[in-house]
Backbone bond lengths (Angstrom), bond angles and torsions (degrees), N, CA, C in turn:
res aa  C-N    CA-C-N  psi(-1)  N-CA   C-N-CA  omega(-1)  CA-C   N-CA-C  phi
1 X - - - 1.456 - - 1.526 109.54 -
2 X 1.690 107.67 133.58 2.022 101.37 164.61 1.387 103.44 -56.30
3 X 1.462 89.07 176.05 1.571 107.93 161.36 1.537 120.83 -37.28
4 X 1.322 141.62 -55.63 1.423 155.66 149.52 1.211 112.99 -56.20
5 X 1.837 127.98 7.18 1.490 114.84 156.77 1.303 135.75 37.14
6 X 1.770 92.75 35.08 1.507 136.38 178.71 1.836 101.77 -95.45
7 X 1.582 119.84 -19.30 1.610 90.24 -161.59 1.716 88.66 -168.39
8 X 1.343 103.54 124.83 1.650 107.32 -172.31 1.879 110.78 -111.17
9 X 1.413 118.37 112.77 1.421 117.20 -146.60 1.905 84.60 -87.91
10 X 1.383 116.98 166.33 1.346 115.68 -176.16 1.223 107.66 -115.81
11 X 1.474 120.26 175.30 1.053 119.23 -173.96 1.889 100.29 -102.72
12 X 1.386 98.79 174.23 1.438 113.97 -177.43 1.838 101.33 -53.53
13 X 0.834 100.08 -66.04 1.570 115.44 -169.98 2.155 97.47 -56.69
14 X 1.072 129.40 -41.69 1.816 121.58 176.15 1.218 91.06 -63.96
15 X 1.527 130.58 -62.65 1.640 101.17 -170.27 1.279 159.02 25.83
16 X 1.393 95.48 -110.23 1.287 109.76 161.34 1.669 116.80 -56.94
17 X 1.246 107.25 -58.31 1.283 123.66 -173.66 1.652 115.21 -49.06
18 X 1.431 118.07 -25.59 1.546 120.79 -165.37 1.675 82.96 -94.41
19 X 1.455 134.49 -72.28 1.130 136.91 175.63 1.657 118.23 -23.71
20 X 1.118 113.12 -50.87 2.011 124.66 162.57 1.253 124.04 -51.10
21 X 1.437 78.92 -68.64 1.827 89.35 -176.13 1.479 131.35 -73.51
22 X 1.671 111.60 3.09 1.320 128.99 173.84 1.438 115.29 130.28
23 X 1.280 119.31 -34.82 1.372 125.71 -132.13 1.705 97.28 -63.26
24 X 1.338 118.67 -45.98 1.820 122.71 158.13 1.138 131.94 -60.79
25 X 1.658 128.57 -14.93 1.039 139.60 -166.38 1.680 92.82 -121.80
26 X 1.462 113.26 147.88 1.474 119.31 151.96 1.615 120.06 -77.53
27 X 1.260 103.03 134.15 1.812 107.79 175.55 1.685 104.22 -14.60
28 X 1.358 102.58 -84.60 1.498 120.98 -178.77 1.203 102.94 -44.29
29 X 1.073 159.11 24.22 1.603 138.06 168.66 1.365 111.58 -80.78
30 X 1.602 91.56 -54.63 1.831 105.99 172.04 1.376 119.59 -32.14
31 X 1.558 96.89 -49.20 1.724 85.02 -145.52 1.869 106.21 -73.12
32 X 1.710 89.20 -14.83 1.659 88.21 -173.43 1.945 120.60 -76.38
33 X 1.499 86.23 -21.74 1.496 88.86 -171.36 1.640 103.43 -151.16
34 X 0.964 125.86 64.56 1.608 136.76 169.11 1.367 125.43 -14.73
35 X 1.425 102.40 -50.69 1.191 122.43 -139.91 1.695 90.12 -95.53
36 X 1.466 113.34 -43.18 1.733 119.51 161.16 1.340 126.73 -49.17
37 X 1.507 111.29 -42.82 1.244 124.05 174.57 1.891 96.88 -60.22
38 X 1.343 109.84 -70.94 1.343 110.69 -165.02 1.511 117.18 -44.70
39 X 1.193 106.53 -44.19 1.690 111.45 -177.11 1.669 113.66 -69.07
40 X 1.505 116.49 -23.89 1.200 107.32 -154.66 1.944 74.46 -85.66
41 X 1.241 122.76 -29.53 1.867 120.59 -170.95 1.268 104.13 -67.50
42 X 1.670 111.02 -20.83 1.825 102.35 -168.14 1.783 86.34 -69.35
43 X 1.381 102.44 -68.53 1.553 121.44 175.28 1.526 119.12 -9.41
44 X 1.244 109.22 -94.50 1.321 110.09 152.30 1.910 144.41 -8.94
45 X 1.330 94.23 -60.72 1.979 118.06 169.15 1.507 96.03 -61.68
46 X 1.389 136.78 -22.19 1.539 125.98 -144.48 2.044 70.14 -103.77
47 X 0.926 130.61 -48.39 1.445 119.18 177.19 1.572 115.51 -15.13
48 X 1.655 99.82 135.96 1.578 83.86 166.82 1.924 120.28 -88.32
49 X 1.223 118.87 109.43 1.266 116.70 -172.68 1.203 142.88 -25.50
50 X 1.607 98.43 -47.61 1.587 122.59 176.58 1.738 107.43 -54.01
51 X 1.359 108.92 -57.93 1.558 137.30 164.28 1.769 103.78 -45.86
52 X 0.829 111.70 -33.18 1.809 110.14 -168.89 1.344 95.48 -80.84
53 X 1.499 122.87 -43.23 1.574 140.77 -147.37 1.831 92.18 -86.13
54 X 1.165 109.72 -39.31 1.579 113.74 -174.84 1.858 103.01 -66.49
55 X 1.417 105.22 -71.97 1.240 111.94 170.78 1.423 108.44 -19.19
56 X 1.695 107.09 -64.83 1.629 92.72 -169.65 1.673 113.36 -80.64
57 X 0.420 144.84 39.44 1.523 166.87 -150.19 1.582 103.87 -135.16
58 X 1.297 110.99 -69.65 1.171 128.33 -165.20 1.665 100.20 -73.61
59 X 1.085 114.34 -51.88 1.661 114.43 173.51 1.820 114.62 -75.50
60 X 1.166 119.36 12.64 1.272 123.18 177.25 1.869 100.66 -97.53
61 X 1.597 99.91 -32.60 1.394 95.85 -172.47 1.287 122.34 -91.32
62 X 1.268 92.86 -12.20 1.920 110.56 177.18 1.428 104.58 -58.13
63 X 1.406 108.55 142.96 1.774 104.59 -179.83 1.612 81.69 -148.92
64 X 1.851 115.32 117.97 1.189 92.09 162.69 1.221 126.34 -136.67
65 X 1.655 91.65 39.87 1.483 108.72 -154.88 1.619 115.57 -48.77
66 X 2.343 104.47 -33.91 0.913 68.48 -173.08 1.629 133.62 -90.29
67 X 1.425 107.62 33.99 1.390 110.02 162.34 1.795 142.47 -61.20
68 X 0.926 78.62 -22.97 1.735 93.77 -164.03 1.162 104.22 -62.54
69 X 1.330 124.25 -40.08 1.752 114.48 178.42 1.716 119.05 -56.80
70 X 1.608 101.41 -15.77 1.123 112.54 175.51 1.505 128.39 -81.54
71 X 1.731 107.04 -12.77 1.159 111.91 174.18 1.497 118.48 -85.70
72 X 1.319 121.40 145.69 1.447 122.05 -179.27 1.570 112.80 -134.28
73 X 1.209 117.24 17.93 1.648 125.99 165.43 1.386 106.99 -58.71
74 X 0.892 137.46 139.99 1.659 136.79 122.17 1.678 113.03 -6.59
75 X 0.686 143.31 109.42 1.379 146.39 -164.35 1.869 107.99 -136.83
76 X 1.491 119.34 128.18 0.934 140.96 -163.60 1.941 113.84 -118.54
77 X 1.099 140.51 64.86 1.301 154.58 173.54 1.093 117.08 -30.91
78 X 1.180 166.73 43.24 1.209 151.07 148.45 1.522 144.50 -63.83
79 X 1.280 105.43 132.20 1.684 90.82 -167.41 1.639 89.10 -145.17
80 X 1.501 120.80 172.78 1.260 142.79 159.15 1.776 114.02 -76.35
81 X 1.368 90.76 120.72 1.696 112.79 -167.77 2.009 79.56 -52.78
82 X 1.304 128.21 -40.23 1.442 136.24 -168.36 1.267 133.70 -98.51
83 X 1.451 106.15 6.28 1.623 128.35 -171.92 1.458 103.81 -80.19
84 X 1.679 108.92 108.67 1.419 125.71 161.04 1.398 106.37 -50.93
85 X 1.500 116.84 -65.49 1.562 117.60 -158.85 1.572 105.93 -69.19
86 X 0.904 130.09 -36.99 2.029 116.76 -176.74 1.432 84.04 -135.36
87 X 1.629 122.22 99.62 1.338 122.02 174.64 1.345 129.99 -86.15
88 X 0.870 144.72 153.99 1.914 128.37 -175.88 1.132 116.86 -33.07
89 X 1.420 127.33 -48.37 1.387 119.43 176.69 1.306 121.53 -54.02
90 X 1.172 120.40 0.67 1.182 130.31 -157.06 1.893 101.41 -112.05
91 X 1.428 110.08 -47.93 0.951 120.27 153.34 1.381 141.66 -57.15
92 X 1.135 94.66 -34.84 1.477 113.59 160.57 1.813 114.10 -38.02
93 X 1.240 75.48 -83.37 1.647 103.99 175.58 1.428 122.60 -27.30
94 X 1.567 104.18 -46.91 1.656 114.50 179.60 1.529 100.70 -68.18
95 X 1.596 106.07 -50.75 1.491 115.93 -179.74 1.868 119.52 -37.52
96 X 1.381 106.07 -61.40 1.396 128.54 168.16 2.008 115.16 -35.34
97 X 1.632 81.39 -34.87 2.000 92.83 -162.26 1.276 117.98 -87.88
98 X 1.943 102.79 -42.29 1.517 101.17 -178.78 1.873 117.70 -92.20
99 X 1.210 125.12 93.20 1.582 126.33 -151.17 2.107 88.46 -48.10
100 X 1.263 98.62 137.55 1.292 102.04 157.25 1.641 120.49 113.98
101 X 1.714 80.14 -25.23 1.553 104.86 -168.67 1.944 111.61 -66.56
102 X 1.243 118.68 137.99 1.470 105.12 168.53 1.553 124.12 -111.99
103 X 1.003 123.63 141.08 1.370 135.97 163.17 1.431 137.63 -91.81
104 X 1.556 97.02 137.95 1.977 99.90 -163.37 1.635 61.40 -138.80
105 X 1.895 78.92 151.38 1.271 105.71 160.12 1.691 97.32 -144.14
106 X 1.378 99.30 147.68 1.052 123.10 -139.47 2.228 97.59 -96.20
107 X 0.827 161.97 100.75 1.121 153.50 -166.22 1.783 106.52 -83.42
108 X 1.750 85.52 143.93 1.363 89.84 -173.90 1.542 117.48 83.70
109 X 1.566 121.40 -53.94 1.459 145.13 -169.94 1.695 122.50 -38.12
110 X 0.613 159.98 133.88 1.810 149.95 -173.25 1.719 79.42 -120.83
111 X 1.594 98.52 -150.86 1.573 112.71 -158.75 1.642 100.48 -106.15
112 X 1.099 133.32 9.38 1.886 111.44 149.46 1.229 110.76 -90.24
113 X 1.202 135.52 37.88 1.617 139.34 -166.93 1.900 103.94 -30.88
114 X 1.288 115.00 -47.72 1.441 111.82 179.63 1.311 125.28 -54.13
115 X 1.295 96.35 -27.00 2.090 113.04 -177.67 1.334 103.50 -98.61
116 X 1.386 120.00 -20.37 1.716 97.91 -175.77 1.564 107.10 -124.41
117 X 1.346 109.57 15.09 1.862 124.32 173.55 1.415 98.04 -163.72
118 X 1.615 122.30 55.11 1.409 102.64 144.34 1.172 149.10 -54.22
119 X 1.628 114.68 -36.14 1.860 113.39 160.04 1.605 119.90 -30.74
120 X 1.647 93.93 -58.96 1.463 106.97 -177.32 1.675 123.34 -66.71
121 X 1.331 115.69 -18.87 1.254 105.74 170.31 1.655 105.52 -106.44
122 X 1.303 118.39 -25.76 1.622 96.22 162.11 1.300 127.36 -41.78
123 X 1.814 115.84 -41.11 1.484 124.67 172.64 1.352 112.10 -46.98
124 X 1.276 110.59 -60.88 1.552 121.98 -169.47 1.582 108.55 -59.60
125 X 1.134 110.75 -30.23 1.738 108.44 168.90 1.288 113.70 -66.73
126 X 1.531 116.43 -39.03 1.506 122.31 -159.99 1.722 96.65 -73.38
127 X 1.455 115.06 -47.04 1.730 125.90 173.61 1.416 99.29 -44.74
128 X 1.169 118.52 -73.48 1.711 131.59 173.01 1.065 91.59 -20.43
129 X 1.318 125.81 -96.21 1.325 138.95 -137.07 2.155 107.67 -61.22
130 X 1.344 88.22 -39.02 1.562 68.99 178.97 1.653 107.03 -89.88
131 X 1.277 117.13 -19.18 1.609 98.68 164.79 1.885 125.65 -42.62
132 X 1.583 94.49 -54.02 1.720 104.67 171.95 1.428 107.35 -36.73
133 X 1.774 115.84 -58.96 1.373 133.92 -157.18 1.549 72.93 -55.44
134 X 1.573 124.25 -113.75 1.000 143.26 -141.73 1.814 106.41 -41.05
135 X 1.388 123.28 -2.43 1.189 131.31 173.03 1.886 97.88 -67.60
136 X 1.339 79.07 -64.33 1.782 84.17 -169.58 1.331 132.82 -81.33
137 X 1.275 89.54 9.45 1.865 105.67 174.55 1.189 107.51 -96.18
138 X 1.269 128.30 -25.27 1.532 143.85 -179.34 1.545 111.68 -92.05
139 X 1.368 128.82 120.37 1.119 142.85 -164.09 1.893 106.32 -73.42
């Protein structure tokens, strides 16, 4: 965990292994679409590790919370009710920072939310998207 015990970076060796063995994916993802699951793991493994391990490293130390009051987009929250890597509290948090912003959490969901609840985040784009619209149509 950073300092704010917002984000826990992995080691070389969880990797692969958390990505396989579920830990990014929900149980159920598999069984619906195999072949998505499998490609996005080939995908993924082809990463260079060392490089993956820095990245998260580097985003473990990032704190930018206190930005968010500064954001004024339309902002759309979603996370996995089951997501190790950016966990609700985490979401929370952004939720709390950017005024306006809404939050779904996703049930069941870990952290590829797009691959293992696409219906549900297509929705949340489509909400998004016409909030923006109706942002900028409105004076």
């Amino acid at each position: 965990m950073n300092q704010s015990g917002l984000f826990s970076v992995p080691s070389d060796h969880e990797i692969g292994e958390d990505l396989v063995g579920g830990v990014e994916f929900c149980p159920d993802t598999g069984t619906g679409q195999p072949q998505i699951v499998q490609h996005s793991v080939d995908v993924f493994l082809r990463n260079d590790v060392p490089a993956y391990v820095e990245t998260c490293t580097m985003l473990g130390a990032a704190d930018l919370r206190a930005a968010l009051p500064g954001m004024t987009m339309p902002a759309a929250i979603v996370v996995g009710e089951e997501d190790y890597a950016t966990p609700v509290a985490m979401a929370e948090v952004m939720n709390r920072g950017i005024k306006g912003s809404t939050l779904t959490v996703l049930k069941g969901a870990r952290h590829l939310t797009p691959l293992e609840a696409p219906d549900a985040i297509a929705e949340e784009l489509i909400v998004l998207l016409k909030r923006a619209k109706d942002r900028v149509e409105k004076p």
